[in-house]
VOGU-3710 file (C-alpha; in Angstrom, 3 decimals, decimal comma):
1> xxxxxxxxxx> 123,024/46,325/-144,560  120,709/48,844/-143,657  117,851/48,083/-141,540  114,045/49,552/-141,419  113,902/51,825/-138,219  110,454/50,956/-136,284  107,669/53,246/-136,780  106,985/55,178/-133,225  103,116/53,713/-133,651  104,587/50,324/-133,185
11> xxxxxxxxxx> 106,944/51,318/-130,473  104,282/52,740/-128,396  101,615/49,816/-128,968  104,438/46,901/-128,582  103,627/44,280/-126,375  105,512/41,145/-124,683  103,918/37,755/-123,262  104,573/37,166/-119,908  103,324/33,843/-117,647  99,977/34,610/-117,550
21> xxxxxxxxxx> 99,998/38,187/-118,553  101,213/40,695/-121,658  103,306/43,724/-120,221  103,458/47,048/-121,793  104,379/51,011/-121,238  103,106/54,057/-122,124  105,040/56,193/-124,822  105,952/59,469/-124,376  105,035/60,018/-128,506  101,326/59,411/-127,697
31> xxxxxxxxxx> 100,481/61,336/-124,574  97,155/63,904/-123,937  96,629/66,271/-121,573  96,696/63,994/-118,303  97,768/60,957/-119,917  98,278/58,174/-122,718  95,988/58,898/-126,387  93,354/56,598/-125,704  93,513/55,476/-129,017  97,063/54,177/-128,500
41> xxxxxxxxxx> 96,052/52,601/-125,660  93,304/50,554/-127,456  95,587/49,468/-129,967  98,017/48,558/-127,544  95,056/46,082/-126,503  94,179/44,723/-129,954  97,705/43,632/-130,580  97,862/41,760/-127,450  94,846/40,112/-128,702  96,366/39,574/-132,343
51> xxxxxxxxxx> 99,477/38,727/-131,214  97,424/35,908/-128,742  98,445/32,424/-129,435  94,711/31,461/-129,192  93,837/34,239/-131,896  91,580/33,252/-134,878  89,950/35,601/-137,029  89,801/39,240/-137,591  88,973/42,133/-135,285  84,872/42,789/-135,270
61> xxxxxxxxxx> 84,362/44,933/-132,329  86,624/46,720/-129,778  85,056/48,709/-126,733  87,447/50,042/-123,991  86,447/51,786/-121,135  88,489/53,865/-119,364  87,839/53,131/-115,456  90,785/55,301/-114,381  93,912/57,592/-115,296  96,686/55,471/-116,574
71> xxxxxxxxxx> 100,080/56,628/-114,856  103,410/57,094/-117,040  105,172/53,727/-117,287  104,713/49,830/-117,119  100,938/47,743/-117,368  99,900/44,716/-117,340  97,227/43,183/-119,664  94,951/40,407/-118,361  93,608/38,539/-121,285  91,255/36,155/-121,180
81> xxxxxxxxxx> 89,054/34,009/-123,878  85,837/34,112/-122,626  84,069/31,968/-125,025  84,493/30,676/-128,533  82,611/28,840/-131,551  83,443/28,263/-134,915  83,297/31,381/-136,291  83,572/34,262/-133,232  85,451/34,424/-130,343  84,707/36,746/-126,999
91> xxxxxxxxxx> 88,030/38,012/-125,425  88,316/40,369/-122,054  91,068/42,332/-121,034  92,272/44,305/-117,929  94,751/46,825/-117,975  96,530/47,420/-114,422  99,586/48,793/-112,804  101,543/48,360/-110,781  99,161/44,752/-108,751  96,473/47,691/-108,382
101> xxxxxxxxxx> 92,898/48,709/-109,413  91,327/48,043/-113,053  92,673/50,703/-115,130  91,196/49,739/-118,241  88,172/47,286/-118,782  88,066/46,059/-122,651  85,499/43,408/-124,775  86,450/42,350/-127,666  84,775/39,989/-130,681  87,116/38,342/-133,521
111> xxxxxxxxxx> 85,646/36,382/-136,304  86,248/34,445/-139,040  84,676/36,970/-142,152  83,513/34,249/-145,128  82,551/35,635/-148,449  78,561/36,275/-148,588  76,382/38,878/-150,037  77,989/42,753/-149,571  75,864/46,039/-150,181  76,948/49,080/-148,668
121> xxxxxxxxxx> 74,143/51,691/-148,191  76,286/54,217/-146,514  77,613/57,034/-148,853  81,301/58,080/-149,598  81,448/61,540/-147,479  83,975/62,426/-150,712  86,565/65,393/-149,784  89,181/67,268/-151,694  92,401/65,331/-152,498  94,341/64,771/-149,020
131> xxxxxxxxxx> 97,648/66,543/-150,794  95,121/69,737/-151,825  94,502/70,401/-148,122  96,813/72,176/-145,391  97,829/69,808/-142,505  96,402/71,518/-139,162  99,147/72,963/-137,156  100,908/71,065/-133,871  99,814/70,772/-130,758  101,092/70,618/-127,234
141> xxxxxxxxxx> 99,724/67,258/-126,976  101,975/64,839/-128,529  99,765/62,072/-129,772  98,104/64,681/-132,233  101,636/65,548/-133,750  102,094/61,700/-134,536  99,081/62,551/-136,753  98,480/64,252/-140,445  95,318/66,282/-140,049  93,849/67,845/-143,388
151> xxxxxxxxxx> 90,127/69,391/-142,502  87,828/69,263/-145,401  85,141/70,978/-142,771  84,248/71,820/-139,187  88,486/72,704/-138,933  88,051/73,539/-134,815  88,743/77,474/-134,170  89,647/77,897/-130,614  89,321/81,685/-129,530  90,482/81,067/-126,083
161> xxxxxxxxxx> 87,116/81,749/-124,528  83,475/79,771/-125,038  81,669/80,873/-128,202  78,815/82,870/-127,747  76,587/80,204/-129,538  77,268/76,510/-129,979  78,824/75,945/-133,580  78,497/72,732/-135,825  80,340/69,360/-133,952  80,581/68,414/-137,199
171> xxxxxxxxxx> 84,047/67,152/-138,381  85,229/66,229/-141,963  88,979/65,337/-142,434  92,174/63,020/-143,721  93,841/61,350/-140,959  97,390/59,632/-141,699  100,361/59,503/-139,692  102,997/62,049/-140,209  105,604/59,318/-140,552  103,674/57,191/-143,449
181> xxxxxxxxxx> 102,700/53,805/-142,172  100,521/51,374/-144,321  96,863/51,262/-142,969  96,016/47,651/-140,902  93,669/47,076/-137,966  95,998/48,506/-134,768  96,041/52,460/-136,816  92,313/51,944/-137,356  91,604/51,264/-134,047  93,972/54,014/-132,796
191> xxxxxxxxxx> 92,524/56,178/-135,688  88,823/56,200/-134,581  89,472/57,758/-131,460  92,073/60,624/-133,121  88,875/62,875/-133,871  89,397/66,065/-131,475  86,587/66,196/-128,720  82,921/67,221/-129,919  82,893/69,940/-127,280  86,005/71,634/-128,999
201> xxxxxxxxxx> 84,332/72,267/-131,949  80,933/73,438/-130,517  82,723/75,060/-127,759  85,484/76,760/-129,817  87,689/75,817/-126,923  89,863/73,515/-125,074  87,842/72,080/-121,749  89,144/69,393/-119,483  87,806/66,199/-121,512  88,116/62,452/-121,388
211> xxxxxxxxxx> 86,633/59,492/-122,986  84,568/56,881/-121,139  83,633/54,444/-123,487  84,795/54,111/-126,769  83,520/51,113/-129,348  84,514/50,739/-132,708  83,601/48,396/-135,493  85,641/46,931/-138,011  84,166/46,150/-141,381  87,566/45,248/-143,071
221> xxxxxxxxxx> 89,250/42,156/-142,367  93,192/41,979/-142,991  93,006/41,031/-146,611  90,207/43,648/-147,368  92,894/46,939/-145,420  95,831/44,839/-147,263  93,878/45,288/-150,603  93,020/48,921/-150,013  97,181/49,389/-149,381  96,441/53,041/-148,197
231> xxxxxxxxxx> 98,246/55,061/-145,081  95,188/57,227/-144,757  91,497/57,646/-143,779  89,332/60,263/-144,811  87,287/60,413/-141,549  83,639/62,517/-140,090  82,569/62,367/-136,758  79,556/64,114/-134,575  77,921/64,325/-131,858  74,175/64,066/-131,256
241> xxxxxxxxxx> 73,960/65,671/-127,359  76,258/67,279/-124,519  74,123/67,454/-120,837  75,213/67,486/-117,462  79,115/67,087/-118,060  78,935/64,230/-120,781  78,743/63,811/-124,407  78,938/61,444/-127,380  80,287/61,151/-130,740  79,574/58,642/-133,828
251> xxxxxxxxxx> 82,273/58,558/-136,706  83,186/56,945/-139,684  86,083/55,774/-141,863  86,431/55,814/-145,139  89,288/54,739/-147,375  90,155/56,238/-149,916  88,639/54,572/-152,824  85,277/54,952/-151,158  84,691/51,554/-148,495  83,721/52,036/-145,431
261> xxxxxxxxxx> 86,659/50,796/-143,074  85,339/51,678/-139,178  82,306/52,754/-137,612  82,817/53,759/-133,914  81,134/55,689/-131,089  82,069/56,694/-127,512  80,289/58,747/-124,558  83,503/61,554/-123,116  83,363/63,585/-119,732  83,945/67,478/-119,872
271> xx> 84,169/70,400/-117,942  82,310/73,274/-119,078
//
């Protein structure tokens, strides 16, 4: 009988309970320039937080923020339940290795989503067809290779050396894994922090970069991304300012057929 090999998403995000922690490692599939894909590592979090016995609802909000580097291997996750009514609940969770420091701080909200009134003002961005549109070529980094990128604009150009003037940090683009995987909260989460950094694209160049402080917010619950039963995004991101070694970026993620899956923002360190 043959069986369904695990996708490398799940391998690198898979979590086990412990007494009064959830252990993990970092994957060698999802690693950046100095470390693990932030992204991965926030959905490592949110299924730790799914996977909670306690658990009830559907992912709202997610911020992580990344205290220090993360070291190849084993972490623990603290998670805690800091307060709950009938309809949210307000988790916390520390990342740490090894007994040490706070690697990772993270807040999270979960809610039970009822049926009310919907309206979405925000417009469909709208792109070529994903299979119209070149996938962008590997990378050294790993995590990015785990990743189908198909630029419908702001495709980054690096020249090896700064631009002479700042181009557009504007961003336009499919996202899917290579290796197809049906679309549900934990490649979301990981998904709206796979845009490259701002400063690449108005840079035309790699810098040393890192994020801070990511947040995203979900506005799909499990039945809404199971009805969409899509294994891609068509994403934009930006960034409004870059001064005195930091910067920001806003995105958005769209599914195919036009809702609105993820909003998210973050505030990333460079070097330039």
């Amino acid at each position: 009988m043959l069986t369904k090999t695990p996708h490398l998403f799940d391998d690198a995000t898979a979590v086990t309970a412990g007494d009064s922690r959830w252990q993990g490692r970092t994957s060698p599939d999802y690693w950046a320039f100095v470390g693990p894909f932030g992204g991965c590592t926030a959905a490592t979090i949110l299924r730790a937080l799914m996977q909670h016995p306690q658990r009830a609802g559907d992912p709202l909000a997610l911020t992580v923020n990344y205290c220090a580097p993360v070291a190849e291997g084993a972490f623990d996750l603290d998670v805690r339940l800091v307060k709950a009514n009938r309809s949210s609940q307000h988790w916390s969770v520390e990342m740490t290795q090894g007994g040490g420091e706070v690697a990772t701080l993270a807040t999270a909200v979960f809610a039970e989503r009822r049926p009310s009134w919907s309206h979405q003002p925000a417009d469909f961005p709208g792109a070529g067809p994903f299979e119209q549109l070149r996938s962008y070529p590997k990378l050294a980094m790993t995590w990015a290779n785990q990743y189908d990128f198909r630029f419908a604009e702001g495709e980054p150009k690096f020249s090896g050396s700064a631009a002479k003037e700042p181009s557009s940090a504007y961003s336009k683009m499919w996202i899917a894994d290579r290796v197809p995987r049906k679309l549900d909260a934990l490649s979301l989460m990981s998904m709206s922090d796979a845009f490259f950094g701002r400063v690449f694209h108005a840079r035309h160049e790699l810098v040393p970069f890192g994020t801070v402080s990511l947040t995203t917010y979900f506005h799909a619950d499990a039945a809404d991304l199971d009805a969409e039963d899509t294994t891609r995004v068509l994403a934009t991101a930006d960034a409004k300012t870059f001064h005195k070694s930091y910067g920001d970026q806003h995105g958005e993620l769209w599914s195919p057929s036009g809702r609105l899956l993820a909003t998210t923002t973050q505030i990333a360190y460079f070097k330039a």
